[in-house]
CHARMM internal coordinates of N, CA and C (Angstrom, degrees):
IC EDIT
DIST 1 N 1 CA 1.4675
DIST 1 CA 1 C 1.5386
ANGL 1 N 1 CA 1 C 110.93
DIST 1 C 2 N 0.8829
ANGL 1 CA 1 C 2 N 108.35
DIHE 1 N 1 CA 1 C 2 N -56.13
DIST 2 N 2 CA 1.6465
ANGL 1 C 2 N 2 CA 127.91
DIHE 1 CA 1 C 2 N 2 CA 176.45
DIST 2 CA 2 C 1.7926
ANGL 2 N 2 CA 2 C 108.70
DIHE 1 C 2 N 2 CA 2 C -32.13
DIST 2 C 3 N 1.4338
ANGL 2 CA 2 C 3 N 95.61
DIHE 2 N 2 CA 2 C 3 N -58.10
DIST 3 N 3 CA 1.6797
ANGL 2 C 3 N 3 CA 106.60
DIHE 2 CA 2 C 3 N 3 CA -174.14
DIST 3 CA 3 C 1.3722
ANGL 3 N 3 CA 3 C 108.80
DIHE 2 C 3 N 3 CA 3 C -64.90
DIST 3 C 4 N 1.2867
ANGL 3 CA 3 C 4 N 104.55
DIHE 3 N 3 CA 3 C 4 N -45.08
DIST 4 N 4 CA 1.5645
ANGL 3 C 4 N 4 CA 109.80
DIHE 3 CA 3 C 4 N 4 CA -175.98
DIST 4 CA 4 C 1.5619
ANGL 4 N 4 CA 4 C 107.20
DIHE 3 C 4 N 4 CA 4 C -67.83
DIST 4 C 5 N 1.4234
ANGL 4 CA 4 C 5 N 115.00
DIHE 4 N 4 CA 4 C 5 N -2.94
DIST 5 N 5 CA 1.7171
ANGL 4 C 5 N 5 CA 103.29
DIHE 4 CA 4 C 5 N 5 CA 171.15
DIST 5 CA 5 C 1.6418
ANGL 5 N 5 CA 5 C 99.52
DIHE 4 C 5 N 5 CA 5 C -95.95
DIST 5 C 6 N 1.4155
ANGL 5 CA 5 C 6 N 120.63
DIHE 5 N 5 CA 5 C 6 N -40.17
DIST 6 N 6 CA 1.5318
ANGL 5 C 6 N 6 CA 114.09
DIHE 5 CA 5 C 6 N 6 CA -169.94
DIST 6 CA 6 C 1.1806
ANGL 6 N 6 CA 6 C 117.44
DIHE 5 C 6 N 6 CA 6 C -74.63
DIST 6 C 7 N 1.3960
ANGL 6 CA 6 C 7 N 121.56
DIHE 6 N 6 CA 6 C 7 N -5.11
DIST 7 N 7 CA 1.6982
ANGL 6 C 7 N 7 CA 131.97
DIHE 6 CA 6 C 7 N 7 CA -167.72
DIST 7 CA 7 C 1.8069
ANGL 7 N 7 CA 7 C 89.35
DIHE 6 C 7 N 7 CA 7 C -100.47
DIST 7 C 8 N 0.8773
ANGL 7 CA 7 C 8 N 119.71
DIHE 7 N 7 CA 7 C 8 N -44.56
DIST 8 N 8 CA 1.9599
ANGL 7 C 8 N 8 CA 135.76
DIHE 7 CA 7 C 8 N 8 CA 162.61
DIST 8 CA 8 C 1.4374
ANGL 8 N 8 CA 8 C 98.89
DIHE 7 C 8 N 8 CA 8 C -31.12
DIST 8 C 9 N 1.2303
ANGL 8 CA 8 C 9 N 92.54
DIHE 8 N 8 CA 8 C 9 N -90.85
DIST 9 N 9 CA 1.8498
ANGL 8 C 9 N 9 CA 107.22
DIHE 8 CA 8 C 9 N 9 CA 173.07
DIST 9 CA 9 C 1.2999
ANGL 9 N 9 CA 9 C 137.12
DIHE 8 C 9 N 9 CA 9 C -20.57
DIST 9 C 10 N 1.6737
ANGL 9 CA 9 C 10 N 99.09
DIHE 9 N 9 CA 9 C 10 N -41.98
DIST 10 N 10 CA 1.4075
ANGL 9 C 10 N 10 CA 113.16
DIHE 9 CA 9 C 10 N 10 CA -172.93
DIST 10 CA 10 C 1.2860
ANGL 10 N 10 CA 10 C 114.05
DIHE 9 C 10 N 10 CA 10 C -97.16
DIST 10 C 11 N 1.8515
ANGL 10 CA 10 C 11 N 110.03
DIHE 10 N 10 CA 10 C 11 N -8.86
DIST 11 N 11 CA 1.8042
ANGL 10 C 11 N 11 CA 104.74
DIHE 10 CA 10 C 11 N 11 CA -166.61
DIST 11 CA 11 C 1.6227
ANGL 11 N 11 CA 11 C 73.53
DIHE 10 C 11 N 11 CA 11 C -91.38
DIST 11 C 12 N 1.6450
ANGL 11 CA 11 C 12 N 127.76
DIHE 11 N 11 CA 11 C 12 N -44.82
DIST 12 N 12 CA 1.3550
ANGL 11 C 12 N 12 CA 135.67
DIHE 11 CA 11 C 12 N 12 CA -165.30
DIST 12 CA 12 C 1.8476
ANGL 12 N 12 CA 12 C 102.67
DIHE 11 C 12 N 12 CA 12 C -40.45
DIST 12 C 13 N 1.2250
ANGL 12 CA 12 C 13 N 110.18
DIHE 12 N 12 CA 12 C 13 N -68.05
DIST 13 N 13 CA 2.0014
ANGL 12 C 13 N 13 CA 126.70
DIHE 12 CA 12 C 13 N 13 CA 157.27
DIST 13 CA 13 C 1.3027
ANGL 13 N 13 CA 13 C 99.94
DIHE 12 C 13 N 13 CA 13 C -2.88
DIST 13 C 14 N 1.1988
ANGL 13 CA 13 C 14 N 81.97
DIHE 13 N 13 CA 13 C 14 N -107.41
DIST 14 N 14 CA 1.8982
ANGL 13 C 14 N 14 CA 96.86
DIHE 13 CA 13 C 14 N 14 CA 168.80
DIST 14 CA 14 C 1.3785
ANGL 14 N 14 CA 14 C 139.04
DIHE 13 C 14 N 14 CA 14 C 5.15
DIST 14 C 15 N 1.8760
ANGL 14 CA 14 C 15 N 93.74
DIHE 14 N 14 CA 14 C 15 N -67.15
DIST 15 N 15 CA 1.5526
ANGL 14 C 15 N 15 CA 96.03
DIHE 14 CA 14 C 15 N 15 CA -177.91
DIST 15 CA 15 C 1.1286
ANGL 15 N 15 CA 15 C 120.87
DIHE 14 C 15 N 15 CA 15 C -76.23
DIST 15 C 16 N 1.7073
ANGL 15 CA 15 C 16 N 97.75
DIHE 15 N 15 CA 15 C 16 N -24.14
DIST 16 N 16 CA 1.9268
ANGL 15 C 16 N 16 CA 100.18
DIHE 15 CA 15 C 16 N 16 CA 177.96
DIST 16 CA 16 C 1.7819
ANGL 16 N 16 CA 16 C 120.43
DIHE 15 C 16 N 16 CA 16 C -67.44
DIST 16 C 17 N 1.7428
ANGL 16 CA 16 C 17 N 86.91
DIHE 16 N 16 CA 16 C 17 N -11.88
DIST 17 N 17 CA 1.8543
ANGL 16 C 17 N 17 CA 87.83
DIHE 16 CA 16 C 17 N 17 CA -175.63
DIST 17 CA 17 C 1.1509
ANGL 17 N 17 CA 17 C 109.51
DIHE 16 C 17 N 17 CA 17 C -93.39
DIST 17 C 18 N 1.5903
ANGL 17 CA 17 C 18 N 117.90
DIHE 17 N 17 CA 17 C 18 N -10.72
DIST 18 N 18 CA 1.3744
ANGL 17 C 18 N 18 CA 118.67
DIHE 17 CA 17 C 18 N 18 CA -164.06
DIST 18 CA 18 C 1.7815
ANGL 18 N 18 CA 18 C 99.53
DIHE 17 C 18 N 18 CA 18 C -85.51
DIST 18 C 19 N 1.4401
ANGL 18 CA 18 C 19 N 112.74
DIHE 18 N 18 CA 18 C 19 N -36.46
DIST 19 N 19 CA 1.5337
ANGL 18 C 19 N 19 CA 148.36
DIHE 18 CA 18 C 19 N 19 CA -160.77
DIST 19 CA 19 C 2.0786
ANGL 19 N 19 CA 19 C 82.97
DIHE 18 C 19 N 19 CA 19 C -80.30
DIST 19 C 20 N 1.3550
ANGL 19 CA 19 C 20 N 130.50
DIHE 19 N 19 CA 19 C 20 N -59.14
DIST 20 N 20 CA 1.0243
ANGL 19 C 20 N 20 CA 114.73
DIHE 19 CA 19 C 20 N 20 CA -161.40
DIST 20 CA 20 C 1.6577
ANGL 20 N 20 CA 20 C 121.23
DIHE 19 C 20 N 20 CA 20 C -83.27
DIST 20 C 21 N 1.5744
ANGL 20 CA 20 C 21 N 91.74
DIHE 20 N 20 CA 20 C 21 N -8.24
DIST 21 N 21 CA 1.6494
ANGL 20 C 21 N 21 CA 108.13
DIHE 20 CA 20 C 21 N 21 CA -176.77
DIST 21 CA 21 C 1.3578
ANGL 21 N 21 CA 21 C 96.49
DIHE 20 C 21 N 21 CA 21 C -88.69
DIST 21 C 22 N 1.6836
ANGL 21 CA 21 C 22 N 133.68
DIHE 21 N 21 CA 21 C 22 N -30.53
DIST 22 N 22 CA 1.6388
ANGL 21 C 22 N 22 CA 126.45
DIHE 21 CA 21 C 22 N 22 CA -178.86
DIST 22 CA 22 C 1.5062
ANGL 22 N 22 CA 22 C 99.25
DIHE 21 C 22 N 22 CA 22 C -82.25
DIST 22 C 23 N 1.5696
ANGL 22 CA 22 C 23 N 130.50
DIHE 22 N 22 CA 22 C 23 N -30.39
DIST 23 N 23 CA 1.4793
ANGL 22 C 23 N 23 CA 112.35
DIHE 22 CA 22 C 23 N 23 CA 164.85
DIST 23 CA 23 C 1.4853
ANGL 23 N 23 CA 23 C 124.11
DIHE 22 C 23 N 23 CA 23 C -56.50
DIST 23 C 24 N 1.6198
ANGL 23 CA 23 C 24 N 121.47
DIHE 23 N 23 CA 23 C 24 N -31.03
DIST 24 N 24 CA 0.9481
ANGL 23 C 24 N 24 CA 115.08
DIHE 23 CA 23 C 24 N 24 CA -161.51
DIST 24 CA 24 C 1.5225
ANGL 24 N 24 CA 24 C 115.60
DIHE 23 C 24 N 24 CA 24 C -72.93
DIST 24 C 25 N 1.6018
ANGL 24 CA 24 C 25 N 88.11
DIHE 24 N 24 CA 24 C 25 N -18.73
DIST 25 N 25 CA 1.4022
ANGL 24 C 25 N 25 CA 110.11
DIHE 24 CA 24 C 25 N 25 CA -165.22
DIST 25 CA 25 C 1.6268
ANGL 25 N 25 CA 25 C 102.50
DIHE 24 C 25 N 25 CA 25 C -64.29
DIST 25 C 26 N 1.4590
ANGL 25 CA 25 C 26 N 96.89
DIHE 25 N 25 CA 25 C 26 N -63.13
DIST 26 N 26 CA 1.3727
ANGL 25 C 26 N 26 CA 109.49
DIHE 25 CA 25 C 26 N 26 CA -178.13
DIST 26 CA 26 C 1.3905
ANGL 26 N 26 CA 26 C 132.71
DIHE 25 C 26 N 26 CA 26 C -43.78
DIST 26 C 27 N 1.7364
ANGL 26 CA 26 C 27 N 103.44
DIHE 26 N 26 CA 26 C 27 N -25.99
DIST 27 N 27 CA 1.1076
ANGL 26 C 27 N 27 CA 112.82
DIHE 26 CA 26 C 27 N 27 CA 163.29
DIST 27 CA 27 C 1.7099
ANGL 27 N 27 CA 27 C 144.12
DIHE 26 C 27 N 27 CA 27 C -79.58
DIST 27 C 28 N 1.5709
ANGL 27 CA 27 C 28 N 73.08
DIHE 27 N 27 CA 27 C 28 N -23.76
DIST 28 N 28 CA 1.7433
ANGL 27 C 28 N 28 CA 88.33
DIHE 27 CA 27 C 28 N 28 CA 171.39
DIST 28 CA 28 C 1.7701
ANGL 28 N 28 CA 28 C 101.95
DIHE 27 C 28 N 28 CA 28 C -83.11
DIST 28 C 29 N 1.0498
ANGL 28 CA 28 C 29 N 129.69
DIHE 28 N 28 CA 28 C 29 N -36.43
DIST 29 N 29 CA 1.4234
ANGL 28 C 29 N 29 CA 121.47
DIHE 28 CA 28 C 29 N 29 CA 156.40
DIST 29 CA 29 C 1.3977
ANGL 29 N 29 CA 29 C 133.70
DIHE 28 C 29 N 29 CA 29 C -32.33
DIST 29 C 30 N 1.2344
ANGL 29 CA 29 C 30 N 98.11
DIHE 29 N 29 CA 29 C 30 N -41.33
DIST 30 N 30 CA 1.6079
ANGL 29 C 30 N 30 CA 116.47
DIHE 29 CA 29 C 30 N 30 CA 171.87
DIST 30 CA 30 C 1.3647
ANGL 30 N 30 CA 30 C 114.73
DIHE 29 C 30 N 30 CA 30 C -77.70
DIST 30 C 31 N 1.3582
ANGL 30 CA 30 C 31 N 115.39
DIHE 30 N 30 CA 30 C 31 N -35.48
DIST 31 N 31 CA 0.9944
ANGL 30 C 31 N 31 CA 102.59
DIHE 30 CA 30 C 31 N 31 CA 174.09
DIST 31 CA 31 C 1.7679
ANGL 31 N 31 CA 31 C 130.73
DIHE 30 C 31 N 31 CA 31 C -87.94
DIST 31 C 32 N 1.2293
ANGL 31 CA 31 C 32 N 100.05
DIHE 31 N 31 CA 31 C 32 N -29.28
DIST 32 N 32 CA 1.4525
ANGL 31 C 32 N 32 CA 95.78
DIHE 31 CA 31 C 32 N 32 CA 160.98
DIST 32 CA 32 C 1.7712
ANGL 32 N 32 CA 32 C 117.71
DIHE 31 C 32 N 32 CA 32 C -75.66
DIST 32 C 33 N 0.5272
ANGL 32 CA 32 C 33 N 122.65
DIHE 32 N 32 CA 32 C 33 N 2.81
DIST 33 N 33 CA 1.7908
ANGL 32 C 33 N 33 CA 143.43
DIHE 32 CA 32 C 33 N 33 CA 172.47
DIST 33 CA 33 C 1.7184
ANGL 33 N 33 CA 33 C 88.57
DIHE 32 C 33 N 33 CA 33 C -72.50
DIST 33 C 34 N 1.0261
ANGL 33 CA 33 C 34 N 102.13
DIHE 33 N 33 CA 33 C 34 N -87.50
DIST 34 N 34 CA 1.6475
ANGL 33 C 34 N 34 CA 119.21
DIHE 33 CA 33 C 34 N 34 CA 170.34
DIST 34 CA 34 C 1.7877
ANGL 34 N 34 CA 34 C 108.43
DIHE 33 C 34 N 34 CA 34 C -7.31
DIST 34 C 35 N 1.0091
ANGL 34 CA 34 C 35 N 98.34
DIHE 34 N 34 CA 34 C 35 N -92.27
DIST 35 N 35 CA 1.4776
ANGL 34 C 35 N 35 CA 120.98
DIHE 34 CA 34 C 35 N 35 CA 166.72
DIST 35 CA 35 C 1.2974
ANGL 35 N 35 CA 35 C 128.70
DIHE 34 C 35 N 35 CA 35 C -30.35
DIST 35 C 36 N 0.9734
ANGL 35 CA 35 C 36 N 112.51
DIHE 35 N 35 CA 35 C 36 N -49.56
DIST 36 N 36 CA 1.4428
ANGL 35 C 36 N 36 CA 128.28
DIHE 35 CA 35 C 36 N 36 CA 171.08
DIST 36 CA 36 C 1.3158
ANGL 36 N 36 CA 36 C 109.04
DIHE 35 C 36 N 36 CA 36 C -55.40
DIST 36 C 37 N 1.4088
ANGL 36 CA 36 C 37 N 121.00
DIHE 36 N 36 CA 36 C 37 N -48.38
DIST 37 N 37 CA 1.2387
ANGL 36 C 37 N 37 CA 144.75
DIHE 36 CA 36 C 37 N 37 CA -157.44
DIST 37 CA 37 C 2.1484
ANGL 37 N 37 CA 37 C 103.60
DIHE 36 C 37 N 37 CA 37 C -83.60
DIST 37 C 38 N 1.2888
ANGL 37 CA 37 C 38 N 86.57
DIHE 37 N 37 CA 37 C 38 N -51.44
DIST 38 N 38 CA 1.8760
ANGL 37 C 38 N 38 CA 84.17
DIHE 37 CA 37 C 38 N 38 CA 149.89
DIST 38 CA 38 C 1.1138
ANGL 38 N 38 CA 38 C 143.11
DIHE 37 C 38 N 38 CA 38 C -90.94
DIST 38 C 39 N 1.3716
ANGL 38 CA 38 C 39 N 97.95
DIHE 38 N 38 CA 38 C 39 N 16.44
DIST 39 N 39 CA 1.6316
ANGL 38 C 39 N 39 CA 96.77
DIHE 38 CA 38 C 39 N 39 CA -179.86
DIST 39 CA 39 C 1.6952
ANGL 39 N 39 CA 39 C 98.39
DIHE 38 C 39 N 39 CA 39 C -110.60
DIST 39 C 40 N 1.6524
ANGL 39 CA 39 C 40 N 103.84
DIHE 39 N 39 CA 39 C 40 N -32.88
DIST 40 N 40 CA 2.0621
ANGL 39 C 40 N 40 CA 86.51
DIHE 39 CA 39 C 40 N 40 CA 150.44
DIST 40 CA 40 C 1.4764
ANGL 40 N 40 CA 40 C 123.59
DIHE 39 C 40 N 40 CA 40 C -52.26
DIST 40 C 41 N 1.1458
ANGL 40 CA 40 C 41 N 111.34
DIHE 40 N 40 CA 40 C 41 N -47.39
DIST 41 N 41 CA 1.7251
ANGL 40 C 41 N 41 CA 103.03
DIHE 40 CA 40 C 41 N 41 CA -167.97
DIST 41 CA 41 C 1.4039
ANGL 41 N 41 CA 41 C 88.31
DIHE 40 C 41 N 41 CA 41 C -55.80
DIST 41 C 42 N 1.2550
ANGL 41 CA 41 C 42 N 126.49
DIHE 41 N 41 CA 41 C 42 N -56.77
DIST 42 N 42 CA 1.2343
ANGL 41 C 42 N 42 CA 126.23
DIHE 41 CA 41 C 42 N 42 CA -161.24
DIST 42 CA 42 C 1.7312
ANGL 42 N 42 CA 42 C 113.01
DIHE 41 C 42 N 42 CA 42 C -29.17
DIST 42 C 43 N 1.4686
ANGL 42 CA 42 C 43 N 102.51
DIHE 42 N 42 CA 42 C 43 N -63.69
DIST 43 N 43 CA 1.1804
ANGL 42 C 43 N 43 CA 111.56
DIHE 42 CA 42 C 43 N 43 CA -170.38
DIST 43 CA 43 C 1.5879
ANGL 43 N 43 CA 43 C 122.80
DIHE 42 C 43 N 43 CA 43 C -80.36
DIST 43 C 44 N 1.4744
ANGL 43 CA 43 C 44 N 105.98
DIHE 43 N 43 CA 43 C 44 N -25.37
DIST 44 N 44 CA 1.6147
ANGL 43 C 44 N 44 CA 92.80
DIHE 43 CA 43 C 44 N 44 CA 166.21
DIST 44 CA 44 C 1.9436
ANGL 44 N 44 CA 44 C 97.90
DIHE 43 C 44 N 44 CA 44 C -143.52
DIST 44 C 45 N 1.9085
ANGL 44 CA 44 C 45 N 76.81
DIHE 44 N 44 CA 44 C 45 N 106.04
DIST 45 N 45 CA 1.6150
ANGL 44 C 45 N 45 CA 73.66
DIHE 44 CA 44 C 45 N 45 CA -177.27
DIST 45 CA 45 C 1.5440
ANGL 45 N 45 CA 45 C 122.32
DIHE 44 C 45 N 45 CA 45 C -99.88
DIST 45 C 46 N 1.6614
ANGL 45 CA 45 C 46 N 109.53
DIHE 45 N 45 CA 45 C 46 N -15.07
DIST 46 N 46 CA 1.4422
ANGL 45 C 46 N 46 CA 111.46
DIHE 45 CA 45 C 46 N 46 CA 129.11
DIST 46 CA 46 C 1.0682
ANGL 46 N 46 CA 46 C 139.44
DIHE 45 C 46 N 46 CA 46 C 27.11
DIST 46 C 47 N 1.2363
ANGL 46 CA 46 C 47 N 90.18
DIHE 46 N 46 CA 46 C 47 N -82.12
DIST 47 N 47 CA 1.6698
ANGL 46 C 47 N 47 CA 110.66
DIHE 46 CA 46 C 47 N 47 CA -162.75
DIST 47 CA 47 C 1.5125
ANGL 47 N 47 CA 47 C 114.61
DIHE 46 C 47 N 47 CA 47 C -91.42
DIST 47 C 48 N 0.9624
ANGL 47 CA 47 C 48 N 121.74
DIHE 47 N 47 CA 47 C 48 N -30.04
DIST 48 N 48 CA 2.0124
ANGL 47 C 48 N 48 CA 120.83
DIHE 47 CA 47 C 48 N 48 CA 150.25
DIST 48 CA 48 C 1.4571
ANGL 48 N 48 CA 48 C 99.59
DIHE 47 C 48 N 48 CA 48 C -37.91
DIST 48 C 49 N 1.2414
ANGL 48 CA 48 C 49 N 124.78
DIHE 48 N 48 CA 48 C 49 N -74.33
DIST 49 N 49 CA 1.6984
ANGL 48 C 49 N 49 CA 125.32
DIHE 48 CA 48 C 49 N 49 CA -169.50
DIST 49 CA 49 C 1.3277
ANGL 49 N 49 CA 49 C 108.88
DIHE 48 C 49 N 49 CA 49 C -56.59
DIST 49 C 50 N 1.3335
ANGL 49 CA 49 C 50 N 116.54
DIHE 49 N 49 CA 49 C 50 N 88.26
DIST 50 N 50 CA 1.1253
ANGL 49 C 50 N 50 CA 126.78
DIHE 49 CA 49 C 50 N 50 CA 166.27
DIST 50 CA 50 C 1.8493
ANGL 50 N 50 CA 50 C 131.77
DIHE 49 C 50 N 50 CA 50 C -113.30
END
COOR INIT
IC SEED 1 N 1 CA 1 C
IC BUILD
């Protein structure tokens, strides 16, 4: 019984690290998304005023 809870636990571990390493991801996506996105205005700000 015992094993069958720590072998639980550990696939359970896992998925949350696998799950918190693809958020992190996603977030750093966003954030260079972000950035990118002001570093056009940055350079031609111009061209919004239309």
């Amino acid at each position: 019984m015992q094993d069958k809870k720590l072998k639980m636990l550990e696939e359970d571990s896992g998925k949350k690290k696998v799950e918190k390493k693809q958020e992190e991801e996603k977030n750093n996506r966003k954030k260079t998304e972000r950035r990118q996105k002001e570093d056009r205005k940055k350079e031609k700000p111009c061209s919004n005023i239309v």
